[in-house]
ZAMARGU-4260 file (C-alpha; in steps of 0.2 Angstrom, whole numbers, plus 5000, padded with zeros to 4 digits):
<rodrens>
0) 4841/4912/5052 | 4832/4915/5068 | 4839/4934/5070 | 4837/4936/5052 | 4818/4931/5057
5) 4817/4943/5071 | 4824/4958/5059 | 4811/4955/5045 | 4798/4952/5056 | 4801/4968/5066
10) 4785/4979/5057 | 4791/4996/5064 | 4807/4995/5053 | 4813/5012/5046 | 4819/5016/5029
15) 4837/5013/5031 | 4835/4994/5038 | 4833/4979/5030 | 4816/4975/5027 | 4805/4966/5016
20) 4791/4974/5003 | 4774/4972/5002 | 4778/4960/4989 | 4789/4950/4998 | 4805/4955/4989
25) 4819/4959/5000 | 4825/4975/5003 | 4843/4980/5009 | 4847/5000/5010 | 4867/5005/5008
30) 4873/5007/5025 | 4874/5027/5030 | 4891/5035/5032 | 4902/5030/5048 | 4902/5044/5061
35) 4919/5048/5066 | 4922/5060/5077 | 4929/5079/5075 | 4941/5075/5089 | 4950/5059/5081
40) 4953/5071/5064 | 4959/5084/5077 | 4971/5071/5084 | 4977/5065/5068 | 4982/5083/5062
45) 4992/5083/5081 | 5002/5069/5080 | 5006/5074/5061 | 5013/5088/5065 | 5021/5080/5081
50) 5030/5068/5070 | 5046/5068/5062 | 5048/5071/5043 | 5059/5058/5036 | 5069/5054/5020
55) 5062/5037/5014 | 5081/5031/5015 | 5082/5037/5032 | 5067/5029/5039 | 5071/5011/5029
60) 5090/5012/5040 | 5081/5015/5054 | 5066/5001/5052 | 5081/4989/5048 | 5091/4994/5064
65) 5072/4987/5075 | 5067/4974/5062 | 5083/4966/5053 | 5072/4966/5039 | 5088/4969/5025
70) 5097/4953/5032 | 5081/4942/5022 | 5087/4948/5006 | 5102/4933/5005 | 5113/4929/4989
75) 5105/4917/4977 | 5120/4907/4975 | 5120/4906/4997 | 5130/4912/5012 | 5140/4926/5006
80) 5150/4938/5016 | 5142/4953/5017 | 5150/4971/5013 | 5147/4986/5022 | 5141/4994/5007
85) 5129/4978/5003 | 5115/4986/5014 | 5118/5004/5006 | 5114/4997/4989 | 5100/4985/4994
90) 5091/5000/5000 | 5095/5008/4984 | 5087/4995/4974 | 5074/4995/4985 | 5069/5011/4983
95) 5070/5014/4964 | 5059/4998/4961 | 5047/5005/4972 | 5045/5022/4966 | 5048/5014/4949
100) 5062/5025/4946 | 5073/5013/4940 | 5091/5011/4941 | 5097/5021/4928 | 5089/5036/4937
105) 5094/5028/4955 | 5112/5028/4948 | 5112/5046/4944 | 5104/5053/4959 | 5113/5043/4971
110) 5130/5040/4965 | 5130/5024/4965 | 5137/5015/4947 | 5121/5008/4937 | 5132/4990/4938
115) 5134/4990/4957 | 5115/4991/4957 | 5112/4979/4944 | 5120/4966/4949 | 5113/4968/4967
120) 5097/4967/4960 | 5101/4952/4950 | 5108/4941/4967 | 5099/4948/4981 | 5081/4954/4973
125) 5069/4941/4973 | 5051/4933/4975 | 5055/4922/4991 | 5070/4937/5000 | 5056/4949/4997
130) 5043/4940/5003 | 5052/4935/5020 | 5059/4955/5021 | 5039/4959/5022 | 5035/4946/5034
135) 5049/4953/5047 | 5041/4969/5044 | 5024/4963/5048 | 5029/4953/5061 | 5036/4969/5071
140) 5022/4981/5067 | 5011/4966/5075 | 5019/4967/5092 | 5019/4987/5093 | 5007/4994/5107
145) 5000/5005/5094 | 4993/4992/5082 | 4981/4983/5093 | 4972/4999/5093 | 4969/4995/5073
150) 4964/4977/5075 | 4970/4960/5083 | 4977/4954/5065 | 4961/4942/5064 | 4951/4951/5050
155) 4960/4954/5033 | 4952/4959/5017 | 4960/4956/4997 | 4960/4968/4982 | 4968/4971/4966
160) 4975/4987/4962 | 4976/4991/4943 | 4992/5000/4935 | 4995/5004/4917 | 5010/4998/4906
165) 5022/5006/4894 | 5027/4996/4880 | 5025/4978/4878 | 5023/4964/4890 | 5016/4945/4891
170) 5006/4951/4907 | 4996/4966/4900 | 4980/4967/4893 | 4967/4980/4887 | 4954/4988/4898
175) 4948/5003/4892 | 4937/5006/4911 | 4953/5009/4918 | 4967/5013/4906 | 4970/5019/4889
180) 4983/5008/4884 | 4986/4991/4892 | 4991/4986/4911 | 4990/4973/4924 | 4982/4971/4940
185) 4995/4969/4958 | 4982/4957/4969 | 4987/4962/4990 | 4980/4954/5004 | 4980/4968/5021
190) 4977/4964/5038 | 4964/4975/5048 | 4981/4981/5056 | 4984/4988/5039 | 4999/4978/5033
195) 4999/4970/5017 | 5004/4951/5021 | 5003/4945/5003 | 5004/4951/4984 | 5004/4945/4967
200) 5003/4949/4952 | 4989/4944/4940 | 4981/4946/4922 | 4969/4961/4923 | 4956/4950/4914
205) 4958/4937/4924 | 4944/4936/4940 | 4950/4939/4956 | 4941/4925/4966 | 4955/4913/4960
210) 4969/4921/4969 | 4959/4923/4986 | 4963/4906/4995 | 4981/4908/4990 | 4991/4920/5001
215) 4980/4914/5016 | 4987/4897/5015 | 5004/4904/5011 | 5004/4918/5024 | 5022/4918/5031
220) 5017/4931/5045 | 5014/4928/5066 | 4995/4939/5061 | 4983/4925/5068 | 4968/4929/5051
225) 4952/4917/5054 | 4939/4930/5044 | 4943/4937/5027 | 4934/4949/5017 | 4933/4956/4999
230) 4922/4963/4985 | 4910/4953/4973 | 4925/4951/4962 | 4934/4937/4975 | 4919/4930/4978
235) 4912/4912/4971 | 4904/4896/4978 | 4919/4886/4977 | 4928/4899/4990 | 4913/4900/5002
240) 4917/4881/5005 | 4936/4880/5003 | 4937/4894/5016 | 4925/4883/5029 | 4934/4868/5023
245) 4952/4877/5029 | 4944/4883/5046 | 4941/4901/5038 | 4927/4913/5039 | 4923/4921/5019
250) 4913/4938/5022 | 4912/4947/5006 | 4902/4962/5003 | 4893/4956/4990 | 4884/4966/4975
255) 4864/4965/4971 | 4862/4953/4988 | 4843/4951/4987 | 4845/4945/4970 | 4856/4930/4974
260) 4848/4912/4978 | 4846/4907/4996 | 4846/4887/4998 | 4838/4877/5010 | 4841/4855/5019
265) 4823/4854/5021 | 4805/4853/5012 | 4800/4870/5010 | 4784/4869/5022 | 4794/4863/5035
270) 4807/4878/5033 | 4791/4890/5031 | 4782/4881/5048 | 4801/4885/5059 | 4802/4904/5050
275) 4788/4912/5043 | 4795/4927/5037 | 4812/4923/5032 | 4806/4905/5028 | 4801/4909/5009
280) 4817/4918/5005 | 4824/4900/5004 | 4819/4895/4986 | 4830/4883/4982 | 4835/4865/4989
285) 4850/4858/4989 | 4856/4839/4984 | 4861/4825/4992 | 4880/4828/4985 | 4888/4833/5000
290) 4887/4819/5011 | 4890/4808/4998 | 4907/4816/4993 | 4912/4824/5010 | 4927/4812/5010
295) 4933/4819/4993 | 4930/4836/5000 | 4939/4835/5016 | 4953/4826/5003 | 4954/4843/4992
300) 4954/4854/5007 | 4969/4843/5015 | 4978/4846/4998 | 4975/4866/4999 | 4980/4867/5019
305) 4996/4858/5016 | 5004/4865/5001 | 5001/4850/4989 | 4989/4861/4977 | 4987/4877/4974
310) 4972/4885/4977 | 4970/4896/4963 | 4971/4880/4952 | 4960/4872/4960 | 4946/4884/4962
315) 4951/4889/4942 | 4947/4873/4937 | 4934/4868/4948 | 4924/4884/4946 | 4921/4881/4926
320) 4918/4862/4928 | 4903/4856/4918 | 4892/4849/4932 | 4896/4829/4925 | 4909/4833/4938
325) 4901/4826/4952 | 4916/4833/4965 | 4912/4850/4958 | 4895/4850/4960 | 4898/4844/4978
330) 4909/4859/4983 | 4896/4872/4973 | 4882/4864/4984 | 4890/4867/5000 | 4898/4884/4995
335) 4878/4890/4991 | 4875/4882/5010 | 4891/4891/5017 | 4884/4908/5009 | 4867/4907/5014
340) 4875/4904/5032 | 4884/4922/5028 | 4870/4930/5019 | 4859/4926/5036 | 4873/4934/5046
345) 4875/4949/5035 | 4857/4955/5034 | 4855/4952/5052 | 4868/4959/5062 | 4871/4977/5055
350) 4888/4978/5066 | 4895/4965/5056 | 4893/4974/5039 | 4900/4989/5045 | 4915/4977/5050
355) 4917/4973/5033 | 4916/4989/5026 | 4927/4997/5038 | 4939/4982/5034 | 4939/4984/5014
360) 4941/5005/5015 | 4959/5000/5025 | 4962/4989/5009 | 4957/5007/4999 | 4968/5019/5009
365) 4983/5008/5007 | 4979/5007/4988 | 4981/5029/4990 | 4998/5026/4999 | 5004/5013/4986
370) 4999/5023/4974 | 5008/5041/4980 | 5025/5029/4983 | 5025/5021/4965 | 5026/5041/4955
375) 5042/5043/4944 | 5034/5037/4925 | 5018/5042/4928 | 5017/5026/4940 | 5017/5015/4922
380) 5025/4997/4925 | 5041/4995/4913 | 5046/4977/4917 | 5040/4965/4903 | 5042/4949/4911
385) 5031/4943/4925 | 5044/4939/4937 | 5051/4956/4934 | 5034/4963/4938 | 5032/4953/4952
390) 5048/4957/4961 | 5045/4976/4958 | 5027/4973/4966 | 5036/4964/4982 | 5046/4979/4984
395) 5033/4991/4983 | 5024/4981/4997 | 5040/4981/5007 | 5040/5000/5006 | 5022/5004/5010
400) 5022/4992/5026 | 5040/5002/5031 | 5030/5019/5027 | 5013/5008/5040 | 5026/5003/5054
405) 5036/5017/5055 | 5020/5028/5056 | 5011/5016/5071 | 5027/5017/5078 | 5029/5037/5082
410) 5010/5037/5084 | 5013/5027/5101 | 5027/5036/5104 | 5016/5053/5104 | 5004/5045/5112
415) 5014/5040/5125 | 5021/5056/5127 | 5001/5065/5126 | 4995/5052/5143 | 5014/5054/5153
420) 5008/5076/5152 | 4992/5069/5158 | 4981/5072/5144 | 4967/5058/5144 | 4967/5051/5123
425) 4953/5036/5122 | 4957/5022/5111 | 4939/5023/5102 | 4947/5039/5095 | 4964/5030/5089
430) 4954/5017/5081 | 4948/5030/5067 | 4967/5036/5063 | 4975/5027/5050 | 4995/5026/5047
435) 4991/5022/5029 | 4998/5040/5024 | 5015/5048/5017 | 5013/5068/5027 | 5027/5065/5036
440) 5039/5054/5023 | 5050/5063/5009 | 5049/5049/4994 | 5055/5061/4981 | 5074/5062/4988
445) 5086/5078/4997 | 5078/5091/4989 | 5061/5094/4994 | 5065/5089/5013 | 5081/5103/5013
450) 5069/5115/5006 | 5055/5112/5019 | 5070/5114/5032 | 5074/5128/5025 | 5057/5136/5027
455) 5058/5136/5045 | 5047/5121/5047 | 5044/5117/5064 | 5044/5098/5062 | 5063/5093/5063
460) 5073/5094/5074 | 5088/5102/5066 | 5090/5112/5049 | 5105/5099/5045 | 5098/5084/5030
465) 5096/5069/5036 | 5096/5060/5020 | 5114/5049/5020 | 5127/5053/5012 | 5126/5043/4996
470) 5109/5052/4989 | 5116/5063/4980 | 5123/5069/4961 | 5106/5074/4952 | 5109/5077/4934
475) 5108/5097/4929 | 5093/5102/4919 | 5094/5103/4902 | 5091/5120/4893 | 5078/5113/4882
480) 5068/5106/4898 | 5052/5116/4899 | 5050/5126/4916 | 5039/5119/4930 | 5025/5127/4938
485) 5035/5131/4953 | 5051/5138/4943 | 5039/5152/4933 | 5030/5157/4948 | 5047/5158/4958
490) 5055/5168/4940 | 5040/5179/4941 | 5042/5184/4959 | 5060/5187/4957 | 5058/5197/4940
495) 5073/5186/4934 | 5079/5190/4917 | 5085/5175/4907 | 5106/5182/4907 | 5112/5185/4924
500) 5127/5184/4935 | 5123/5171/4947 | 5126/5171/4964 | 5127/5158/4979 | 5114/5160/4993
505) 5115/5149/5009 | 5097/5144/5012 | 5095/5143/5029 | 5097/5125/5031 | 5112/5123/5040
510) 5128/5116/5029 | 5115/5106/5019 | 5111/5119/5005 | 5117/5131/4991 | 5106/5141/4980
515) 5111/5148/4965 | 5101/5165/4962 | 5103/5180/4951 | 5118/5194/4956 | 5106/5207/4966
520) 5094/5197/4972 | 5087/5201/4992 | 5087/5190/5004 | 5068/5189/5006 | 5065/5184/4987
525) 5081/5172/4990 | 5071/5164/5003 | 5055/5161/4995 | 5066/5154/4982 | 5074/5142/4993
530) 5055/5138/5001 | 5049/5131/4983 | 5063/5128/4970 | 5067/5112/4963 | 5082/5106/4964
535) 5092/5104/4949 | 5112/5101/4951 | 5115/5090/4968 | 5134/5091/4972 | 5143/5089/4990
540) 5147/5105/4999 | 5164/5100/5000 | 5166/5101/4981 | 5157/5116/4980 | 5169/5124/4993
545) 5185/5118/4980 | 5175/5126/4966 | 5175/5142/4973 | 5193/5140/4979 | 5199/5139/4960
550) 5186/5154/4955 | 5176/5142/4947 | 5160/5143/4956 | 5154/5157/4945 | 5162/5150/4929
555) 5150/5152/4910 | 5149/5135/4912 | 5139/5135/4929 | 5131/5151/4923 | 5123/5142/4908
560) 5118/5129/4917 | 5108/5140/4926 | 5101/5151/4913 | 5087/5138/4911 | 5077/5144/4929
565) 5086/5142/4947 | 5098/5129/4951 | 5104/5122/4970 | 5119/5113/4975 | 5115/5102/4990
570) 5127/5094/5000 | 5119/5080/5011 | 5123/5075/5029 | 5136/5066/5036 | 5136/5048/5037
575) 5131/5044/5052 | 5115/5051/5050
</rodrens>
């Protein structure tokens, strides 16, 4: 309260700080926008075209080589020996649950038998393997150089993430703000390292604030969190004083501030003699209920810390007692003491808001990159059951901190490499890069990353795929399927007519690809059709070579199949890659 009183009382305050009215009514002005400097974009654009583009599969093998992070995922019946093949199909799973694929498609594209995948799911997929899989994650992203640029794993900040539904399911709801149809709500705690520690899945109805207190007590990770933050929709009375009862800091970013009640211990011309200015803001006095159930308090905290209740039940329940519950009452008062603490803090010190601020926009970008992962079916949930929904959610968590980690990691790599040639980079300007993005990660299968091989891009080392061995076998396009954008403009820069004798035309991309274009094509349209094609007919190289031995690369059959636009045969790289 004493900075808070040296802030208000300050009369040459300008119009963007907080300040009180002529009428005594306070007045809190949106903070202005965070200057960040041309240089840090500048450095982000360099070490993204410094770094790597990766197949998603390849950069999972290669986190699970630095992290063991596949050997978490155990049999649900115990110690089983485990195949070669085990970790091939776990990433499988891993992979169409993320995207939401599914593992119908995730059979046909990668060759693995739809059973295999099912019943890997079934043994090895679950809420608790999942969940310790993230952790080892988390853990290694926590001990990279790199990170401590971010944060030091102290400040984390909570929010739900809405995604629609197709078809029926006991956990979807109507909301018309955010979906036409129904859909559910994935609740993620993120560290201010931007990992994601914790997630659950949630009623969209339902309000955040119960679900706040959970994954902090249950966080299974080495981050050291003290300070969390969050929007007005985690916020309530009851978790300002559970968080100070655990030995937490709550420091939301609250809606309409001026317009919430400030309480005060004492008679109000005591408070008005110690602050003058700040002194009147504190309209309400509080009971004598605290000391009088501090013991209970301490009792129901205890309870929460050690696992015996949880704390979404108990702040449910206690945030719509009547007030003939005299424990309840207890907690409000002391949550409406605990947030006039914060409220002092918040309006003071204009540091610490921006802290929160920057804190919750981490939660937002990582929300973009969950969203950009989770595509295939217009990114709509297809699990019915919550525990379906809930496993599907882990995964995509799992995913989004490998795309996080591996990102920090090649950061401090080019980093390193930048200062070992000399080149002074400040760590002020690596605190404004984010690794909460997909640039350099292929999520969408072989395709797209031979293509960009095969238009000469500079980023990889070599024209060969790097996707394994197993990503392969796509389904050929229907005729009926309508053409893509990228297909007519490709048709309309080749002048292709819709019967042709087909041709194969080696893309440029090492032994990793075949393109199938009309007989007479030239090479410079052939190239600008292996630039932007979509890939449609997936086979190995090897079986390509046979077909053409037989004469029947250019049979009516393959011709037909390619009457509907271009069509590519990919043969993926070798196994050890």
């Amino acid at each position: 309260m004493g900075d808070l009183e040296k802030v208000l009382g300050n009369r040459k305050a300008g119009v963007g700080e907080v300040r009180l009215s002529e009428k005594g009514e306070l007045i809190i002005p949106p903070l202005s926008a965070e200057d960040v400097p041309a240089e840090a974009a500048a450095l982000r654009d360099e070490l993204s075209e410094l770094l790597p583009l990766t197949p998603i599969a390849s950069l999972l093998v290669e986190l699970d080589r630095r992290t063991g992070f596949l050997d978490c995922l155990t049999h649900a019946g115990g110690k089983q020996s485990r195949t070669p093949e085990l970790k091939r199909n776990l990433l499988a799973v891993l992979i169409a649950n993320a995207t939401n694929l599914g593992l119908v498609r995730m059979a046909e594209a990668c060759g693995i038998s739809y059973d295999i995948l099912a019943w890997t799911q079934e043994w090895y997929i679950r809420e608790e393997t999942l969940a310790a899989a993230n952790a080892a994650i988390v853990n290694y992203h926590h001990r990279l150089p790199m990170t401590q640029v971010f944060g030091g794993g102290t400040l984390s900040s909570s929010d739900g993430q809405r995604f629609p539904v197709q078809g029926k399911s006991i956990t979807a709801r109507v909301m018309k703000k955010y979906f036409a149809g129904q859909g559910l709500s994935t609740y993620t705690h993120v560290s201010d390292q931007h990992s994601t520690f914790g997630t659950k899945v949630i009623v969209v109805t339902r309000r955040e604030a119960q679900y706040v207190l959970d994954e902090m007590m249950g966080n299974k990770t080495d981050l050291p969190i003290t300070e969390h933050t969050t929007d007005t929709h985690g916020v309530t009375l009851v978790n300002f004083a559970l968080f100070d009862l655990v030995g937490m800091q709550l420091s939301p970013r609250i809606q309409d501030l001026g317009k919430i009640t400030l309480y005060r211990m004492d008679l109000q011309r005591d408070v008005g003699r110690l602050w003058p200015v700040a002194g009147p803001l504190l309209t309400q006095k509080i009971m004598e209920l605290i000391e009088e159930n501090w013991d209970d308090l301490l009792r129901l905290a205890a309870s929460i810390k050690f696992g015996h209740a949880t704390a979404s039940l108990i702040v449910g329940k206690l945030s719509a007692s009547s007030r003939q519950n005299t424990l309840a009452v207890a907690l409000k008062e002391y949550g409406a003491l605990r947030r006039t603490v914060y409220v002092a803090r918040y309006l003071a010190d204009e540091t610490y808001r921006r802290k929160i601020a920057r804190q919750l926009n981490k939660g937002e970008s990582l929300h973009s990159l969950r969203r950009d992962l989770h595509y295939a079916h217009q990114g709509k949930i297809r699990e019915r059951f919550l525990a379906g929904q809930t496993e599907q959610a882990w995964c995509l968590t799992v995913l989004t901190n490998s795309v996080v980690t591996w990102t920090s990691e090649y950061y401090g790599l080019a980093i390193a490499q930048m200062r070992a040639e000399g080149r002074a980079v400040d760590d002020e300007l690596l605190a404004h890069i984010s690794p909460a993005h997909s640039e350099n990660v292929n999520y969408h299968g072989g395709g797209r990353s031979a293509r960009r091989g095969a238009a000469g891009n500079s980023r990889r080392a070599s024209g060969r795929s790097v996707m394994p061995r197993w990503s392969c076998q796509l389904r050929p396009r229907r005729k009926t399927a309508r053409k893509s954008e990228i297909d007519r403009l490709v048709d309309l820069e080749m002048q292709v007519p819709s019967r042709r004798i087909w041709r194969p035309f080696f893309a440029g991309c090492g032994e990793s690809a075949v393109l199938w274009v009309p007989e007479g094509t030239g090479e410079e349209a052939a190239g600008k059709a292996a630039a932007h094609s979509v890939g449609h007919v997936c086979t190995p190289l090897e079986k390509f070579e046979e077909q053409a031995a037989v004469g029947d690369a250019l049979s009516p059959t393959r011709q037909e199949g390619c009457r509907g636009g271009l069509s590519r045969l990919v043969a993926v790289g070798p196994p050890d890659t």
